[in-house]
Each structure stands twice: as structure tokens, then as C-alpha cells.
C-alpha positions as CSV (number, residue, x, y, z in Angstrom):
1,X,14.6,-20.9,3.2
2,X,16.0,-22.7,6.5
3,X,14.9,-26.3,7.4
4,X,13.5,-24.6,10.9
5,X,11.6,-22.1,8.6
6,X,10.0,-24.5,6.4
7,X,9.2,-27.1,9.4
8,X,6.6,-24.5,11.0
9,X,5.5,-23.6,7.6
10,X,4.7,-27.1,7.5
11,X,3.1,-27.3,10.3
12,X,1.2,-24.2,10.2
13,X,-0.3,-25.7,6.4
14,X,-1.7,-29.3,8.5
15,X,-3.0,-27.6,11.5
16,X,-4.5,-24.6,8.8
17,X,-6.2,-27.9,6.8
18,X,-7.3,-29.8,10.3
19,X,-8.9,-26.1,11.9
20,X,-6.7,-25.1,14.2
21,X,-6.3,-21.5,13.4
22,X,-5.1,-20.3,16.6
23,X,-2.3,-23.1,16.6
24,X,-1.6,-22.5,13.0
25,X,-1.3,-18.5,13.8
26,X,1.4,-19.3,16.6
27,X,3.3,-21.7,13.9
28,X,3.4,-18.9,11.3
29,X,4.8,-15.9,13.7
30,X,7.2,-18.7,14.8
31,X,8.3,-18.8,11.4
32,X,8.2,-14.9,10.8
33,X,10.6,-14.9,13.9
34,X,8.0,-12.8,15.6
35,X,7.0,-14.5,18.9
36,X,9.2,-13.4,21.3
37,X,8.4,-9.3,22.1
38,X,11.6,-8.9,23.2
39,X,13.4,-8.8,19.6
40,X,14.3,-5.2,18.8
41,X,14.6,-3.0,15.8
42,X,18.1,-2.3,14.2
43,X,19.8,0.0,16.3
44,X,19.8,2.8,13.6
45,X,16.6,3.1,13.1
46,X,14.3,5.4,15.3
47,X,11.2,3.1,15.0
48,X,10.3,1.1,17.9
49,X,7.5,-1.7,16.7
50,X,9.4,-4.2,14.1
51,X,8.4,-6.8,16.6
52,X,4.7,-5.4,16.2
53,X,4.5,-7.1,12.7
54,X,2.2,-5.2,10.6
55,X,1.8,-7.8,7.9
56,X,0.7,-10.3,9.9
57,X,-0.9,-12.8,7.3
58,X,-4.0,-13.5,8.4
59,X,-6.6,-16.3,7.2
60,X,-9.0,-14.3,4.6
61,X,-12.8,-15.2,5.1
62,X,-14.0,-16.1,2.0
63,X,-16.7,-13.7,0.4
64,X,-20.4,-14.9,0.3
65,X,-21.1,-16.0,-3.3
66,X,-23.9,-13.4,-4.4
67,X,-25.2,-12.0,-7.6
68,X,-23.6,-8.7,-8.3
69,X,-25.8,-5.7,-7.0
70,X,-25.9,-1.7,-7.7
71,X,-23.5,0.0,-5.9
72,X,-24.5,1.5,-2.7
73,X,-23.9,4.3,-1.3
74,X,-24.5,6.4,2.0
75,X,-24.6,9.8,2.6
76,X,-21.1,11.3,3.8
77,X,-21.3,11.7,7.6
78,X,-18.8,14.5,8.9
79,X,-16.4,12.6,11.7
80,X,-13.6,14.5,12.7
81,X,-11.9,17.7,11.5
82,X,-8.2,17.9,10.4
83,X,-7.5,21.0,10.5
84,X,-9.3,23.4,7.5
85,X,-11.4,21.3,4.9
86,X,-13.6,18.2,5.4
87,X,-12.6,14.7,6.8
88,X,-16.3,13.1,6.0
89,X,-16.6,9.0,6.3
90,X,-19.4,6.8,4.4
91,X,-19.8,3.6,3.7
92,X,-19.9,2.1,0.2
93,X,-21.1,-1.5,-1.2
94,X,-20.0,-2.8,-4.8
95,X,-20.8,-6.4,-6.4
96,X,-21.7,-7.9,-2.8
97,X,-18.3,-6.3,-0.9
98,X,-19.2,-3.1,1.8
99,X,-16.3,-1.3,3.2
100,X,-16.3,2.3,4.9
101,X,-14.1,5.1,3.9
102,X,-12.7,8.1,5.0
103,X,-12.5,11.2,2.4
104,X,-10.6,14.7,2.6
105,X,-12.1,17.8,0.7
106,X,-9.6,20.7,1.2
107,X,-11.7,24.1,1.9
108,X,-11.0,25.2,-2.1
109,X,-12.5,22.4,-3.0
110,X,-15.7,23.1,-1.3
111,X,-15.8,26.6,-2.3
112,X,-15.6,25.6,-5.5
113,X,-16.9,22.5,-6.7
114,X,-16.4,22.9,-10.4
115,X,-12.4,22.7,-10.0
116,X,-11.4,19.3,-10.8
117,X,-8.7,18.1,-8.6
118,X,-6.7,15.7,-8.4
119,X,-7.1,12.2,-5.7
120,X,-4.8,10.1,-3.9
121,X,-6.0,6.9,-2.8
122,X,-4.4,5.9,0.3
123,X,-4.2,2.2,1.3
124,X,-3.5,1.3,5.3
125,X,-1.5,-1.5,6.5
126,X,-2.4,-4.4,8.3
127,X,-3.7,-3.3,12.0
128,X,-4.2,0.5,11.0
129,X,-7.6,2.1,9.9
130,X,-7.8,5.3,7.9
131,X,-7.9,7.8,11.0
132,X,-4.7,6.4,12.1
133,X,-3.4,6.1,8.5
134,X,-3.9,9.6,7.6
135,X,-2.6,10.8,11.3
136,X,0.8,8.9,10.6
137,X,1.2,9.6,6.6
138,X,0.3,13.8,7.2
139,X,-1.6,13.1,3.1
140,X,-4.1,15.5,4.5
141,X,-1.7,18.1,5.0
142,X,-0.4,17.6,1.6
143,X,-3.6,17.9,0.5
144,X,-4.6,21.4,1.5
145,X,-0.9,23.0,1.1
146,X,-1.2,21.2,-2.7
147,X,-4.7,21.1,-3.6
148,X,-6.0,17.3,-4.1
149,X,-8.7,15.4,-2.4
150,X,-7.6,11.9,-0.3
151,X,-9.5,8.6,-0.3
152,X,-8.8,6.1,3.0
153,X,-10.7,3.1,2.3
154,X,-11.0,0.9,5.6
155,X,-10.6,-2.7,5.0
156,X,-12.3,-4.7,8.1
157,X,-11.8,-7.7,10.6
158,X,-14.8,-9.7,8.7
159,X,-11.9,-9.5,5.6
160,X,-9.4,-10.2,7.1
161,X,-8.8,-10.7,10.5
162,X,-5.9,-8.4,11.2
163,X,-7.2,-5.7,8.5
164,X,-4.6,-6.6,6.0
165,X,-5.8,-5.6,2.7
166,X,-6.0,-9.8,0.9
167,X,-2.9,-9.0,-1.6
168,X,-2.2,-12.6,-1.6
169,X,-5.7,-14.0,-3.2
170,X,-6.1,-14.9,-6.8
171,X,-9.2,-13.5,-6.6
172,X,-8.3,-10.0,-5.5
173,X,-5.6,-9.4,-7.5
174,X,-8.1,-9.6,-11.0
175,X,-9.6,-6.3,-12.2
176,X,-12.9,-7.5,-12.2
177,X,-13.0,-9.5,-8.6
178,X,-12.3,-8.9,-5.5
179,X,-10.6,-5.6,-3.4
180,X,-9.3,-4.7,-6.4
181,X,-12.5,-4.0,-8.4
182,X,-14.0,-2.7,-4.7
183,X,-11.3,-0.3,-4.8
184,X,-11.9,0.9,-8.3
185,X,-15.5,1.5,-7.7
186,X,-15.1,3.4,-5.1
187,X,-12.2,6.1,-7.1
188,X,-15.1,6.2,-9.8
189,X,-17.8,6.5,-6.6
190,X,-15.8,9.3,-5.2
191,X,-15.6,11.2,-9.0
192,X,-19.2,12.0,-8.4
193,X,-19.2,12.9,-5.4
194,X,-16.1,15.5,-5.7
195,X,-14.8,16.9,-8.9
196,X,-11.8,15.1,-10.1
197,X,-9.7,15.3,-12.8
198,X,-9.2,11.8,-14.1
199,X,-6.1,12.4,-15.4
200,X,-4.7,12.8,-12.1
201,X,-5.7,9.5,-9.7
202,X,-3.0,8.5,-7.9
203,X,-2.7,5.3,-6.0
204,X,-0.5,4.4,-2.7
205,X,-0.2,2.3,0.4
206,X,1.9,1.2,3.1
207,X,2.8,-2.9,3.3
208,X,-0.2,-4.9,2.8
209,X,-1.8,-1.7,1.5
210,X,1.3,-1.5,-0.8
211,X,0.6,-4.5,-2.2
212,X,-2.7,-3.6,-3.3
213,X,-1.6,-0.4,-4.7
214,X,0.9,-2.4,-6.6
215,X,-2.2,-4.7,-8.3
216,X,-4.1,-1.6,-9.0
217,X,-1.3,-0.8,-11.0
218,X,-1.4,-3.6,-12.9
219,X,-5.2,-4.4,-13.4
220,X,-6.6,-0.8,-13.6
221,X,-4.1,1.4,-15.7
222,X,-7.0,3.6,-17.0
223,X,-7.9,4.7,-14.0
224,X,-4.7,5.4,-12.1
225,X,-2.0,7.5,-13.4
226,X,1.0,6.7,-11.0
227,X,1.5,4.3,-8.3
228,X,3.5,4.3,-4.6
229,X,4.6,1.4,-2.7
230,X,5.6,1.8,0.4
231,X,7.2,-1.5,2.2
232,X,4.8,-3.2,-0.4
233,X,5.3,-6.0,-2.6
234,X,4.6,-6.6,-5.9
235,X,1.6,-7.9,-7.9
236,X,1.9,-11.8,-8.5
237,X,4.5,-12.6,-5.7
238,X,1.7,-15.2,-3.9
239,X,-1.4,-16.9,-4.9
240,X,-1.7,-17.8,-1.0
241,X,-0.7,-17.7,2.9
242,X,2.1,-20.1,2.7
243,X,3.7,-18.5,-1.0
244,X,3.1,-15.0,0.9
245,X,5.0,-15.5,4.0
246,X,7.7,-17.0,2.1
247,X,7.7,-13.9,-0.5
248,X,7.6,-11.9,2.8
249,X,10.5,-13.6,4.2
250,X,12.8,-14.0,2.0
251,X,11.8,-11.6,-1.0
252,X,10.7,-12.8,-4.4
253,X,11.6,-15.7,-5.8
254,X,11.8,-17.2,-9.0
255,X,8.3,-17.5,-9.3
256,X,7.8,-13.6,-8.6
257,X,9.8,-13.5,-11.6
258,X,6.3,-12.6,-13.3
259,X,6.0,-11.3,-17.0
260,X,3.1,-8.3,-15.8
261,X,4.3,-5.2,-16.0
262,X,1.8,-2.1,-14.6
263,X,2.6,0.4,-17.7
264,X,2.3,3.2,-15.1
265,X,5.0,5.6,-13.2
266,X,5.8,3.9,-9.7
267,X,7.9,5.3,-6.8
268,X,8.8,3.1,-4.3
269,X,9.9,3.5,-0.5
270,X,11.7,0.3,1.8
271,X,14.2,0.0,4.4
272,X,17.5,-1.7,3.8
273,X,16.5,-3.0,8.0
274,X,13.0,-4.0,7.4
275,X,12.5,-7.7,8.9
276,X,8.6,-8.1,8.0
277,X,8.7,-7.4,3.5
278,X,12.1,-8.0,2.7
279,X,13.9,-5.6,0.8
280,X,14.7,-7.3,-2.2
281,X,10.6,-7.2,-2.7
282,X,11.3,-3.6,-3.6
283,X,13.0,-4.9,-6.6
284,X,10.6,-6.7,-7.4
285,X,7.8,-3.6,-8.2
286,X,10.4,-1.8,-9.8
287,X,11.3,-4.6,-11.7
288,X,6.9,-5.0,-12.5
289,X,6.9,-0.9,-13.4
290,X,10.2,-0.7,-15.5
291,X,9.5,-3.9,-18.0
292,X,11.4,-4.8,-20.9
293,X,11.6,-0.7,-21.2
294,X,15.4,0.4,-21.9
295,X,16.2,3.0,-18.9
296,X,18.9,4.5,-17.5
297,X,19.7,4.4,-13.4
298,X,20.7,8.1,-12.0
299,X,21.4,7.6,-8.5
300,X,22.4,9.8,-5.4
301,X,22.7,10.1,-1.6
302,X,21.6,11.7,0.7
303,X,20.0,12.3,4.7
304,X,17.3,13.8,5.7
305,X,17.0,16.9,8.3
306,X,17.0,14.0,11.5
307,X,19.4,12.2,10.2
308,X,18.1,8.9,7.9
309,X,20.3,8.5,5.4
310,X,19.1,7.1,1.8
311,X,20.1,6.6,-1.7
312,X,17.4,7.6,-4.5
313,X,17.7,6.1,-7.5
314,X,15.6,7.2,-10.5
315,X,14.9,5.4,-13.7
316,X,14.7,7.1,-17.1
317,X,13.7,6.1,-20.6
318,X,15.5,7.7,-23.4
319,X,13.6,10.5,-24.3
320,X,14.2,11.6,-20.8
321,X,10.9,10.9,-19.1
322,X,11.1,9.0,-15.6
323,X,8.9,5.8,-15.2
324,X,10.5,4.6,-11.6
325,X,11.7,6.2,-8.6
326,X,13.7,4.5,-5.7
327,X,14.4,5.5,-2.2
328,X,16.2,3.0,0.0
329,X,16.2,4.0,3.6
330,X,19.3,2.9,5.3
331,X,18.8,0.8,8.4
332,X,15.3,1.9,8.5
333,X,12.6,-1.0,9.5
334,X,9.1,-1.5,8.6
335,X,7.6,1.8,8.8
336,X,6.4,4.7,6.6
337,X,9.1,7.2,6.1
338,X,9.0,10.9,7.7
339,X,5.7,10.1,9.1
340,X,4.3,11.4,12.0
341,X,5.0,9.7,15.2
342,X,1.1,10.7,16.5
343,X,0.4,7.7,13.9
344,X,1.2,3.7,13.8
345,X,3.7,2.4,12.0
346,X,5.9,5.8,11.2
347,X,9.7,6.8,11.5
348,X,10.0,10.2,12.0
349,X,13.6,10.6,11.2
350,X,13.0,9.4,7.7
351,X,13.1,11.5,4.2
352,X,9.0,12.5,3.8
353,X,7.8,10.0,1.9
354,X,4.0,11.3,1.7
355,X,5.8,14.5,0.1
356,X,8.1,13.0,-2.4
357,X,5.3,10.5,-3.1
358,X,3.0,13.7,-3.9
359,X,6.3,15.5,-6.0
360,X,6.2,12.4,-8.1
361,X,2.8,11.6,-8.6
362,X,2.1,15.7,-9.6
363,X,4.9,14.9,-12.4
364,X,3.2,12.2,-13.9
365,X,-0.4,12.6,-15.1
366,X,-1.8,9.9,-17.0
367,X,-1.3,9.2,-20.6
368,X,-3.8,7.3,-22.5
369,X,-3.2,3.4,-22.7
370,X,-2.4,1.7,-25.4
């Protein structure tokens, strides 16, 4: 960490502590390197917005203290069509936290409601909301060609002020607590409302929202069976603002050298360019999904149809069953890979991660825990 770095970091902390937030904001994208609009992406990359951070850590807003209630539940309100099937949003409340959500039904599913199906739960990114989410990722599209239903829980500005799922809290990183235990009610919500198999939940998410998917990893392995990071972190890098944007900064350090591991199947997706999560972060959830488990590394190369080149590297035990998967996107920034360029947040020229997130997660159903 540079002097310069840690000065405004400094700073940022006292005016945080004496209330002035707007001052403190300036001091932290100082520090992040983001205030001047005119920096630019690396020059291999096709995505334009690296300057547009979309991690910004914002100030959570603490919870109200309340007795834990029933969840609540309203009725799915259609919104907007995506093509055949049902895009259907609601609004659900669990232990005193209320967040709306978007879900996709392909048309099979409605026809035939008995067919359990598998789910994907889809976590945004700081800034996005689940229309543009599912606009940029194309999951929706996966999810009629493949059969599976998609959850886009929307996290809001009464949260967090830049919509940044609150990774970096103690108390949403705990199974019972928090986003975290919001999140898993609302998979088990959704089970009765659609038939799923719950052998197949699948969780994922892009930066902030890839952080979250990595602590659902770790504090609900019964319900999840696999786990995608996309320019994410992992669970336990930060306990707060300052230990995030440091983590953010300059990767994990040797206190995100944490002893959890998540038991469960992860794939992970980061550009070697990306100047908001540092890359090394990426080794830091594989490092959380492989353990103390003896694997060996197959890796290859190769470049998608417009021209990102990557190396994949997949991680194997020794009676041949993969527990990690690796894509490293070559001079690619902060942005979801092969996404849609309708959507925030997306580089089109990249390998599609929303489909080799969906190849991996339909090789890996869940196995009982032990």
C-alpha cells in the first residue's frame, strides 16, 4: 500500500468518524484512483467504464433492530416480458429486511408445474438492478434454451447507498444475519412458489454481488450446490470499509489468508486488467473452494469468437471429479465476460461467462454435507 494511498485512507476514516460523508466519499475514490473521468481502460479491452467503478464502497445504513417477523410475501406482479416465459417481480420481507426481486419462469415450466427444475440465483453489482442485470448477463436466455428458473434479488439505496450488496459487514457474512440469511429465504421462498429441485441451486454474481455469492458459499452449503464469482472476492477478505478497499486495491492480504473453505464446486471469472477487485482476489476464492483438498491444475488457452484471449485452468481431486474452475481474461477490466453490451457493466468480446457458468453449475449437483 503507497504512503499516498494510505494518507486518504486516513483521512477518509476521521472525516467518516466526524460525519462528513460526502468529504469522506471524495477521499476514498481518491484513493481508488477514481476521481478523474478521464482515466481509461486498458487498451485491449473492449469495455469502456473502468472509470465508472462499480464497487464503489459505500457507507452501509445500519438495519433497525427488530424482533424477527414471518416472512412476507407479495403476490408476483408480471413486469416485462423477455422473450417466451415469465419475468414476474415481488417483493419479499424476512427477519425485519424487505428487498424486491425479479424471477424467470421459462414457458415449460409453466406448462408444467410438477417438473422440478433447477435455479440460479443471480447477484447484481454495485449500481445495477436486476432488469439491467439480466439484460447484460443474457441468464434468461440460458434459461429457456436449458431449462432452469432465475432469481435477481434487488438490493436497494436504503442498504446501501450505491446498491452494493454489504459483502464487507460482519454481520452479513453469518448464516443466520444479515443479506446472507435474506438471500437464503428468499431461494427457499421461491421453492414454493416454482418447483425446484434442491439438488440443483446454483448461486452467482458479478463484483459486489460476487462477493455475496462467495459467503453463500460458505454459510449455506445445504442449500447451494455450486458457486460463481464473477470479479468477486472472497468470503472473510474485510470486516469493514477501510479493510475492503484495501482488499479491493491491492488483493488479499495476509489476513484474507482465512482458514473457511465453502465445501462446494466454484468457477470463477476476472480480468488480468481489472483496476476496481484486483486480480489476485481471484485467488483468493479459489484458494476458499479448493481447501486443504489435494488437486491437480489442468490448464489451457484459448480466445473467444471476438477475439478475448483467456487461460482456463480447472482443478481436479484424485478421483477425477472437478471442485474449481478458472478463467483469466487477458487484459479484460471490470466487467462480466461475453455479456451483452444492451446491459451495464459487460464486455462483449469476452468468452460467455453466463454459459460456461451454466456448463459448470449443470455438472455439479449437490452432494449431501458432511
Amino acid at each position: 500500500m503507497s504512503a499516498l494511498f494510505k494518507k486518504l485512507i486516513q483521512e477518509a476514516t476521521r472525516l467518516t468518524r466526524h460525519g462528513s460523508l460526502q468529504d469522506a466519499t471524495r477521499a476514498i475514490q481518491q484513493a481508488l484512483g477514481r476521481a478523474s473521468a478521464a482515466s481509461k481502460p486498458p487498451a485491449a479491452s473492449a469495455w469502456k467504464n473502468d472509470s465508472d467503478t462499480i464497487d464503489v464502497v459505500a457507507r452501509p445504513i445500519p438495519q433497525p433492530v427488530s424482533e424477527p417477523v414471518r416472512p412476507l410475501h407479495t403476490p408476483l406482479e408480471p413486469a416485462s416480458n423477455d422473450g417466451p416465459g415469465e419475468f414476474t417481480e415481488a417483493t419479499f420481507a424476512h427477519a425485519g429486511t424487505t428487498r424486491s426481486y425479479k424471477l424467470y419462469t421459462p414457458p415449460h415450466a409453466i406448462a408444467q408445474p410438477a417438473q422440478p427444475l433447477p435455479l440460479v440465483l443471480m447477484l447484481h453489482g454495485c449500481t445495477q438492478n436486476p432488469d439491467d442485470f439480466a439484460t447484460g448477463t443474457g441468464m434468461n436466455a440460458l434459461a429457456l434454451a436449458h431449462g432452469f428458473v432465475v432469481v435477481y434479488p434487488a438490493q436497494n439505496q436504503k442498504a446501501n447507498a450505491q446498491r452494493c450488496w454489504n459483502w464487507f459487514t460482519p454481520a452479513d457474512q453469518q448464516r443466520d444475519t444479515g443479506e446472507a440469511a435474506w438471500l437464503a429465504a428468499l431461494v427457499h421462498q421461491v421453492t414454493q412458489l416454482r418447483a425446484i429441485d434442491p439438488d440443483r441451486v446454483y448461486v452467482a454474481g458479478l463484483s459486489a454481488g460476487g462477493a455475496m455469492a462467495s459467503i453463500l458459499g460458505h454459510t449455506h452449503p445445504d442449500v447451494f450446490a455450486a458457486v460463481g464469482v464473477h470479479s468477486g472476492l472472497a468470503c472473510g477478505v474485510a470486516s469493514n470499509v477501510i479493510g475492503a478497499l484495501s482488499v479491493m486495491k491491492n488483493g488479499r492480504t495476509a489476513a484474507a489468508a482465512t482458514s473457511k473453505t465453502s465445501k462446494l464446486p466454484t468457477i470463477v471469472f476476472h480480468g488480468d486488467a481489472d483496476k476496481t477487485v484486483h486480480p489476485h482476489n481471484a485467488e483468493a476464492v479459489l484458494q476458499t473452494a479448493i481447501g486443504q483438498a489435494t488437486t491437480t491444475a489442468q490448464m489451457s488457452k484459448g480466445s473467444a469468437a471476438r477475439g478475448q484471449s483467456y487461460t482456463r485452468t480447472t482443478y481436479q481431486t484424485p478421483n477425477g471429479s472437478s471442485i474449481a474452475e478458472n478463467w483469466t481474461l487477458h487484459g479484460a477490466g471490470h466487467a462480466w465476460s461475453g455479456g451483452s453490451a444492451k446491459g451495464s457493466y459487460t464486455d462483449p468480446l469476452g468468452p460467455d461467462a453466463s454459459a460456461e457458468m451454466w456448463r459448470f453449475f449443470a455438472e455439479h449437483p449437490r452432494k449431501p454435507v458432511h
